[in-house]
Backbone as CSV, one residue per row, in Angstrom:
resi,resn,N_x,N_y,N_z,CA_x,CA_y,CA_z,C_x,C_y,C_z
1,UNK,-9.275,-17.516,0.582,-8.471,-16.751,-0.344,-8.277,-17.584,-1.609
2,UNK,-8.101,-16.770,-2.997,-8.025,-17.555,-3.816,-6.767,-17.762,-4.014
3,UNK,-6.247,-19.152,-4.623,-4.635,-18.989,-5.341,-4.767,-19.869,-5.997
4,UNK,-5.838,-20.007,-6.745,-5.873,-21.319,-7.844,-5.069,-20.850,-9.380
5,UNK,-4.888,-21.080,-10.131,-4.002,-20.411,-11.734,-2.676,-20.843,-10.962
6,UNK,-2.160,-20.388,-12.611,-0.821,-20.566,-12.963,0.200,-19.164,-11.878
7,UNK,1.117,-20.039,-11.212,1.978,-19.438,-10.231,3.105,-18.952,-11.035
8,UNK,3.837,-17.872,-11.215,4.838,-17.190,-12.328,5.672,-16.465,-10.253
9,UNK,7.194,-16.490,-10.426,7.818,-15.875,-10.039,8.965,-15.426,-10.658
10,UNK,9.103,-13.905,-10.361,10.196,-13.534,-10.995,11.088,-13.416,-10.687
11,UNK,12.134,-13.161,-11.167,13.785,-13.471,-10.441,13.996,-12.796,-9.483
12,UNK,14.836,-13.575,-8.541,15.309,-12.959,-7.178,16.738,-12.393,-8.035
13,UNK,16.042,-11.094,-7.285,17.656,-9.968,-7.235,17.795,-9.868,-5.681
14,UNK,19.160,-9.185,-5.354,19.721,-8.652,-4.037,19.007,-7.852,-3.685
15,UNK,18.215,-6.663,-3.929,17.307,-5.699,-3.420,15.851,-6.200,-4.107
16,UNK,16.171,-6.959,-4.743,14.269,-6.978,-5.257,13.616,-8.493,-5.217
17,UNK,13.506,-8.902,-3.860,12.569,-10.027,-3.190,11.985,-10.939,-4.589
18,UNK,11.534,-12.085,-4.552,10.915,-12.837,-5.639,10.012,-12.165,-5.713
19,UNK,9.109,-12.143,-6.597,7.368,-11.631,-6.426,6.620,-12.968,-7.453
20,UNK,5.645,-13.288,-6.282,4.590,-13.990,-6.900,3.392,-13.519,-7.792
21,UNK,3.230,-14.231,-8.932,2.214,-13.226,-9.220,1.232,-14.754,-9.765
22,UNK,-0.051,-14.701,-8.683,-1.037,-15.421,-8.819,-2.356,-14.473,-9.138
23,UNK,-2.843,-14.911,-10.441,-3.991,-14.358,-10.623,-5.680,-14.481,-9.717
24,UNK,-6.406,-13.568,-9.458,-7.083,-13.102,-8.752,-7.206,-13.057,-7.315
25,UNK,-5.997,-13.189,-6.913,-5.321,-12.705,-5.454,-5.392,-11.652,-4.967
26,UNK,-5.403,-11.324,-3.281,-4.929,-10.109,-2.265,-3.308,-10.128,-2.762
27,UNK,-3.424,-8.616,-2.754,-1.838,-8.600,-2.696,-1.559,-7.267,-1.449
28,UNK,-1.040,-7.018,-0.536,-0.403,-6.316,0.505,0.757,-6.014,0.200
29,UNK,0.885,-4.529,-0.556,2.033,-3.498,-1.085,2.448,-2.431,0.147
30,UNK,3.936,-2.856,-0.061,4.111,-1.197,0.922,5.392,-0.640,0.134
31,UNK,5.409,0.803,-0.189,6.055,1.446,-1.067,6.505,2.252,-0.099
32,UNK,7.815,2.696,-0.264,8.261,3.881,0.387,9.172,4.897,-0.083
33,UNK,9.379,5.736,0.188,10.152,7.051,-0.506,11.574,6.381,-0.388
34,UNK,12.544,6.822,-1.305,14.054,6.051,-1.491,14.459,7.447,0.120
35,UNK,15.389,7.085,0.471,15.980,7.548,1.906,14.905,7.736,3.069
36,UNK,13.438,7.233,2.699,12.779,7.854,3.553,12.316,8.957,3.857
37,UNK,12.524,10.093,3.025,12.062,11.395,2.607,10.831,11.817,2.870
38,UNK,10.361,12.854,3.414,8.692,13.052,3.642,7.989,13.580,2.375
39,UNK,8.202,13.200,1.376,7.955,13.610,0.018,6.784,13.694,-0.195
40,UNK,5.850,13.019,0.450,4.162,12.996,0.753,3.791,13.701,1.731
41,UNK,4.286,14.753,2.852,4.086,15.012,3.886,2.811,15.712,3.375
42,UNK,2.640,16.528,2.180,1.628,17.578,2.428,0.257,17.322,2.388
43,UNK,-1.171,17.805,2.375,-2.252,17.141,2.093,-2.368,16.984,1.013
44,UNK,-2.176,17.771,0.054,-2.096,17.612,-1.752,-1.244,16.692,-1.988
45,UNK,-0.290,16.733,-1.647,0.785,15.165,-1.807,0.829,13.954,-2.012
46,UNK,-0.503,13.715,-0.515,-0.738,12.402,-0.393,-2.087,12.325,-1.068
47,UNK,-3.125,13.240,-1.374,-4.182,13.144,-2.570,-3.496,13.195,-4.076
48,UNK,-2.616,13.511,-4.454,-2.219,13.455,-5.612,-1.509,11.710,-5.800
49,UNK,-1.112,11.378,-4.603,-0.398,10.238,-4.579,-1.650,8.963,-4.387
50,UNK,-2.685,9.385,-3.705,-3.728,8.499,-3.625,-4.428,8.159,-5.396
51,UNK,-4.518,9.848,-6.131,-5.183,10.021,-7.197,-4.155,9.123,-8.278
52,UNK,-3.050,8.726,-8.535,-2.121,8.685,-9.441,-2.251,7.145,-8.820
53,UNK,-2.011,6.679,-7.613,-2.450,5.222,-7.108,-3.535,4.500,-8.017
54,UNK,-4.563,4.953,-7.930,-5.997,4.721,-8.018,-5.390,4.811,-9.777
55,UNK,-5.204,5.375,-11.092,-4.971,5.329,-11.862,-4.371,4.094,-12.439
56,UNK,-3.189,3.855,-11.850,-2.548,3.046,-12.498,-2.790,1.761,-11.946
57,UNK,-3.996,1.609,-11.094,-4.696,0.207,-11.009,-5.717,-0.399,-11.681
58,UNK,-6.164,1.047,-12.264,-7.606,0.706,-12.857,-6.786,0.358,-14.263
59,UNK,-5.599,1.308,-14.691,-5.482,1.044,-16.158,-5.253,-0.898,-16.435
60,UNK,-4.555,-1.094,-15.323,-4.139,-2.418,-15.442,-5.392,-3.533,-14.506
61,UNK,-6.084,-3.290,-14.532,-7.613,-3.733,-14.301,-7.204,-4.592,-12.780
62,UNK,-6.403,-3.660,-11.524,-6.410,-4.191,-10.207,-7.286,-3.697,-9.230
63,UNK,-7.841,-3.816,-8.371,-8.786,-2.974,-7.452,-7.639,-2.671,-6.356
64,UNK,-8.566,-1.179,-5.747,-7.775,-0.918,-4.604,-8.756,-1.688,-3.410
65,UNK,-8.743,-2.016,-2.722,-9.325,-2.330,-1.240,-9.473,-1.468,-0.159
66,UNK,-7.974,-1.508,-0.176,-7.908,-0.881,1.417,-6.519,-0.005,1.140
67,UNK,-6.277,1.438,2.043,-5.263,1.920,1.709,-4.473,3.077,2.917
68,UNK,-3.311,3.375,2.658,-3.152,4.448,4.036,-1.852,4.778,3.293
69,UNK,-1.691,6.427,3.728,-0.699,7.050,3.193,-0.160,7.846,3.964
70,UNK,1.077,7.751,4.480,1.954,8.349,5.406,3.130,9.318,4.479
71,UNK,3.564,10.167,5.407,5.101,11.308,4.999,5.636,10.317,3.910
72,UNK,6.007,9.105,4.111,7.401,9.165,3.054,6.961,6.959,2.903
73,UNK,5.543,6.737,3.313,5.642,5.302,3.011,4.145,5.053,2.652
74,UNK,3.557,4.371,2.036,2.242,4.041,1.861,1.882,2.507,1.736
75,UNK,0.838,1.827,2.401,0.394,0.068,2.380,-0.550,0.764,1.723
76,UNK,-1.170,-0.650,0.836,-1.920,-1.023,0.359,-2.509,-2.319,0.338
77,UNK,-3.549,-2.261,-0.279,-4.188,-4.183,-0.116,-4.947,-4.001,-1.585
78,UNK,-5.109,-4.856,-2.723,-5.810,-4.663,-3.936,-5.665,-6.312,-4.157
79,UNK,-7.109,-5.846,-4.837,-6.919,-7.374,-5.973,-6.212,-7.668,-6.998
80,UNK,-5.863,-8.930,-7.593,-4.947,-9.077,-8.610,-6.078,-9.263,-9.503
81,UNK,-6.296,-8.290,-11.200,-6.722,-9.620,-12.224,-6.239,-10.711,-12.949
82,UNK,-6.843,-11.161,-13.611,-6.097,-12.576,-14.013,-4.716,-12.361,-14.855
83,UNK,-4.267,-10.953,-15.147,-2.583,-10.931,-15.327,-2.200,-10.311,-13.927
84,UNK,-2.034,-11.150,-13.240,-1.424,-10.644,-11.714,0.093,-9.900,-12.187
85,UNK,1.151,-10.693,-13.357,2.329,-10.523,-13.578,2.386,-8.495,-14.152
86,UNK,0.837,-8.226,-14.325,1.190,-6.910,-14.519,1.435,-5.930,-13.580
87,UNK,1.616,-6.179,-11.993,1.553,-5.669,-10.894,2.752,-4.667,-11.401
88,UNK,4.171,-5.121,-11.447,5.262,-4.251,-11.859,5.074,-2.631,-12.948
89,UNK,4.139,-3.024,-14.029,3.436,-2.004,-14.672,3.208,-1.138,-13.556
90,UNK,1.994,-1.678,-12.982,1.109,-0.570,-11.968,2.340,0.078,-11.230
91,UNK,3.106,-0.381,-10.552,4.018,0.261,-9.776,4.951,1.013,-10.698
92,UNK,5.452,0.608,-11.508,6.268,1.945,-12.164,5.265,3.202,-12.673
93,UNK,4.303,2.737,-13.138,3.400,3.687,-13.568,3.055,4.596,-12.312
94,UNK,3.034,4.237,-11.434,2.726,4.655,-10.361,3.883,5.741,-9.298
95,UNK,4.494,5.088,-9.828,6.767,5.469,-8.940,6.501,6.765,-10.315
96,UNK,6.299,6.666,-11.441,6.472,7.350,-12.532,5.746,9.033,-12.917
97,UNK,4.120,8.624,-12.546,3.471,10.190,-12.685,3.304,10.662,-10.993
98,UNK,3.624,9.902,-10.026,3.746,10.382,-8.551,5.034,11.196,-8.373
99,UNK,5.737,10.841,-8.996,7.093,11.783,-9.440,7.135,12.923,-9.589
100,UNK,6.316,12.675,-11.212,6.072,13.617,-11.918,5.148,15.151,-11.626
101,UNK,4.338,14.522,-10.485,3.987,15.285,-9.770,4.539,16.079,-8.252
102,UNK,5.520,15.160,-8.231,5.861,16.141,-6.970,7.407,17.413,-7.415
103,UNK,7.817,16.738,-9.007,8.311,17.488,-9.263,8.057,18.855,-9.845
104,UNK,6.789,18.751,-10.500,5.965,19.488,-10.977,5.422,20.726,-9.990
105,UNK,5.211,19.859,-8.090,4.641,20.694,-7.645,5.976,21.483,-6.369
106,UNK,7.047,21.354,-7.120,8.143,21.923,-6.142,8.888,21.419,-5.153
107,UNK,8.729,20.045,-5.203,9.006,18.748,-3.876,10.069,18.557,-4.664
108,UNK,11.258,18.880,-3.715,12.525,18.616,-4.412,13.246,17.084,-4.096
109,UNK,14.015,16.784,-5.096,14.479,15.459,-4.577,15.761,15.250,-3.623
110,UNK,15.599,14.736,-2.522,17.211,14.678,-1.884,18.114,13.991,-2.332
111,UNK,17.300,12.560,-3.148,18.337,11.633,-3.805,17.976,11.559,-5.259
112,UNK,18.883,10.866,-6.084,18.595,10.337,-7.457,16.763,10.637,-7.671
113,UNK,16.162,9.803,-6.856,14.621,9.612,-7.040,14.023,9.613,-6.292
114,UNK,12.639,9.720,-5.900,11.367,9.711,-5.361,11.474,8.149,-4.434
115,UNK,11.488,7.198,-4.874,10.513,6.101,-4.319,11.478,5.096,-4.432
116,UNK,11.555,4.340,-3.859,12.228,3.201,-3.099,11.457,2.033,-4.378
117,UNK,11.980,0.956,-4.372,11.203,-0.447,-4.498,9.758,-0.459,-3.703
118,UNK,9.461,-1.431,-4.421,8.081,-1.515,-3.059,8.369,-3.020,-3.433
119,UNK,7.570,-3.227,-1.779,7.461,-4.536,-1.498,5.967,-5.531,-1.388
120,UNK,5.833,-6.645,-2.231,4.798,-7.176,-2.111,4.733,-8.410,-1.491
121,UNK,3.159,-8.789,-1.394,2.903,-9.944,-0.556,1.728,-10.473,-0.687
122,UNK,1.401,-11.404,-1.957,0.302,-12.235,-2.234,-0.287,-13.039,-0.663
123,UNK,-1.554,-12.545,-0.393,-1.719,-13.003,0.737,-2.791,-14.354,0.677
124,UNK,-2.851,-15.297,1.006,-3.261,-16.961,0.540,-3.595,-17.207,2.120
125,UNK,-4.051,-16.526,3.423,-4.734,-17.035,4.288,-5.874,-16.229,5.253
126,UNK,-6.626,-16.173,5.040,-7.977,-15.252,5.859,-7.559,-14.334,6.197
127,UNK,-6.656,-15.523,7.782,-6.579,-14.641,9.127,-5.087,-13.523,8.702
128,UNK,-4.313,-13.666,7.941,-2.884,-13.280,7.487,-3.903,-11.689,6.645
129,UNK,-4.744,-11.819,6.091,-5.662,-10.797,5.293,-6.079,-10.181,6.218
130,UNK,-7.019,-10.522,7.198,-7.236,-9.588,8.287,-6.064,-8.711,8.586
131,UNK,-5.416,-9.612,9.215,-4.330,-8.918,10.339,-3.084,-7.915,9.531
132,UNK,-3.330,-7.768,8.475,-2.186,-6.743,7.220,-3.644,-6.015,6.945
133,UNK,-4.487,-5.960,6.998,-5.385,-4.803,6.632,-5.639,-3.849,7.894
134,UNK,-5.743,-4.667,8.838,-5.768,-3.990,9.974,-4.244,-3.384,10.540
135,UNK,-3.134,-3.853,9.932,-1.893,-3.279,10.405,-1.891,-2.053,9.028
136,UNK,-2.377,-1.804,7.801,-2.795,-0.872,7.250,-3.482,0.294,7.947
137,UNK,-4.670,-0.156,8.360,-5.122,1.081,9.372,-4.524,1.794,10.787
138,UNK,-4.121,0.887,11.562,-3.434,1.109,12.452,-1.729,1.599,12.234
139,UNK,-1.446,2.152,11.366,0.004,2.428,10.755,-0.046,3.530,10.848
140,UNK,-1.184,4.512,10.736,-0.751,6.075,11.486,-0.425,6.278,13.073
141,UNK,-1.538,5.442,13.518,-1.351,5.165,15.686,0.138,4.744,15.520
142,UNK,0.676,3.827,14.465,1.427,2.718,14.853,2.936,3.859,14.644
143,UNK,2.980,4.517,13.960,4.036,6.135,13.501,3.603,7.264,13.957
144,UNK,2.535,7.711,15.034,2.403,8.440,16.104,1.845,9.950,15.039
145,UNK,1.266,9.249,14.052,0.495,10.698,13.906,-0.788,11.163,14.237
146,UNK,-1.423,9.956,14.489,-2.639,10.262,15.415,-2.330,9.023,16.654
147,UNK,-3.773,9.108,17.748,-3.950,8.694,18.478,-5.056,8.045,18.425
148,UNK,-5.451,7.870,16.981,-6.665,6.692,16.848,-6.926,6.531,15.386
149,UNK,-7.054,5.433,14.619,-7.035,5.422,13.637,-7.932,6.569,12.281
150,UNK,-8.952,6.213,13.160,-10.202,7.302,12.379,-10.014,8.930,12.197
151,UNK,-8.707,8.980,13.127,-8.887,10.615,13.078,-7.528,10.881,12.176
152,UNK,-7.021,9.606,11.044,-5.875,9.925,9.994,-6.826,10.419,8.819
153,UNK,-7.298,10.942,7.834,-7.712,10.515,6.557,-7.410,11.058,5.426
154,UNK,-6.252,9.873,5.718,-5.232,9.708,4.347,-5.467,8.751,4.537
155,UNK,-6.353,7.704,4.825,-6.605,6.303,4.932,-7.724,5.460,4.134
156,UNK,-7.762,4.224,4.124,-9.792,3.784,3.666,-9.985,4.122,5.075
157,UNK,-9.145,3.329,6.376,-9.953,3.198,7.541,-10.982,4.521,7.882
158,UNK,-10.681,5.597,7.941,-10.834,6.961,8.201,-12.847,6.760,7.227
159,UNK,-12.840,6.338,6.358,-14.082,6.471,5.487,-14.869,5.181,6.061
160,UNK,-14.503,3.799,5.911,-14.879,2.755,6.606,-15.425,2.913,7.891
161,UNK,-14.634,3.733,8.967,-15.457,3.919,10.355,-16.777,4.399,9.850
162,UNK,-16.755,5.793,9.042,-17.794,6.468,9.024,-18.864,5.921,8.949
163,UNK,-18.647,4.900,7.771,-19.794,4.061,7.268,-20.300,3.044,8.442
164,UNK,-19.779,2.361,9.002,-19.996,1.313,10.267,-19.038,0.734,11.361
165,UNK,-18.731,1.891,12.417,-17.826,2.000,13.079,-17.951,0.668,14.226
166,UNK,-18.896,0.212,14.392,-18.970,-1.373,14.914,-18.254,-2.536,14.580
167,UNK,-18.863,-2.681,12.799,-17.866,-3.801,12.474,-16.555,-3.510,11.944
168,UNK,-15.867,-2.421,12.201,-14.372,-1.926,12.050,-14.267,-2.259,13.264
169,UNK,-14.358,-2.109,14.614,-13.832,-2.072,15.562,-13.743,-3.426,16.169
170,UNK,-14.952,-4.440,15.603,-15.090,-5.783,16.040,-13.565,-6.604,15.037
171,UNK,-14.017,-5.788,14.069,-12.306,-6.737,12.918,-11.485,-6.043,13.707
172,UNK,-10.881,-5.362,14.151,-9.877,-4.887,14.696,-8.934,-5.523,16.396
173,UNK,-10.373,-5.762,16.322,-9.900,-6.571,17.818,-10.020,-8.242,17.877
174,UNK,-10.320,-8.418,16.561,-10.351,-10.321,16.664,-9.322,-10.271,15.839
175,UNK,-8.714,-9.317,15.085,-7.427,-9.731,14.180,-6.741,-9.175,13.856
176,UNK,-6.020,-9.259,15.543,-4.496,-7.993,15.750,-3.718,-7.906,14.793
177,UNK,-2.666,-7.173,14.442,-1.586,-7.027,13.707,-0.149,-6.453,14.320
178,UNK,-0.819,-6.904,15.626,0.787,-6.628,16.315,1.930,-7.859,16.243
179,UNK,1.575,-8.997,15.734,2.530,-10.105,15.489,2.790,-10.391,14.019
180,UNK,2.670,-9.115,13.395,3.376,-9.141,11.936,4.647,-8.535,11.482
181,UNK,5.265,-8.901,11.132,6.849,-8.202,10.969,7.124,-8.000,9.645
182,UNK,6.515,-6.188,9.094,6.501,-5.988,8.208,7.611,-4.734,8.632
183,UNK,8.495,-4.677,7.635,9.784,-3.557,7.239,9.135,-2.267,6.724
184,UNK,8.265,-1.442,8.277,8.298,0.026,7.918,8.313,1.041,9.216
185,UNK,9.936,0.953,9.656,10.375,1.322,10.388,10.763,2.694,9.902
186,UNK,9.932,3.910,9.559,10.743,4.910,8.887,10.355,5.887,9.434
């Protein structure tokens, strides 16, 4: 993994964790609806939310990797470019026309807003990269909407099997993600 450049963190608040921002890094995002709301439940929902994703990464020149989108929470995995510190952009931009669209398409709000904080996690070790990409895919089995990963697709995993369902299944089983303690209990 890379983490060579200049290390920038920004201020710790009470609800908003430090964030590292090292240029050309994994970063492992998980965003979720503010109360937990199924605000994504529908299929247009979570394609409009995938489509508006995918936007506001490219504007700020991040790649997506890997991705999965549930009712009311979504992980991600993307690269950083060398302004990693623009990650916050992407996410409001992102909290911002995902909004805009669900207000647009009749998704009413229960609270003030749409979307919670999201939480990040510059990832700086192989096996720590495996095992959060694979707890990405396994996060629909893991919230009981399917009974196997491949049959979610609101996912990458779901497209990835298609392509070579061998070496998905070989990463999957050398680099569990059941000993990660990530906050998406919703």
């Amino acid at each position: 993994m890379h983490t060579q450049g200049l290390m920038k963190i920004k201020k710790y608040k009470i609800h908003n964790p430090p964030h590292l921002f090292i240029p050309n890094s994994k970063y492992f995002i998980t965003v979720s609806t503010l109360g937990h709301h199924p605000y994504l439940e529908t299929e247009e929902a979570k394609w409009a939310t995938l489509e508006y994703l995918t936007k506001s990464l490219e504007v700020h020149h991040w790649e997506l990797e890997d991705w999965v989108i549930l009712d009311n929470h979504i992980h991600i995995m993307i690269n950083a470019p060398d302004n990693a510190k623009s990650l916050s952009n992407v996410m409001n931009n992102f909290h911002k026309f995902t909004a805009n669209w669900l207000s647009r398409n009749g998704i009413k709000k229960v609270e003030e807003k749409y979307f919670h904080n999201y939480w990040d996690k510059c990832i700086t070790y192989e096996k720590s990269y495996f095992a959060r990409l694979n707890y990405i895919w396994m996060n629909p089995v893991k919230h009981g909407y399917v009974d196997s990963p491949e049959k979610w697709k609101f996912g990458s995993f779901y497209f990835r099997y298609k392509k070579d369902e061998e070496a998905i299944i070989n990463q999957l089983n050398k680099f569990p993600s059941d000993k990660l303690k990530i906050k998406d209990d919703f």
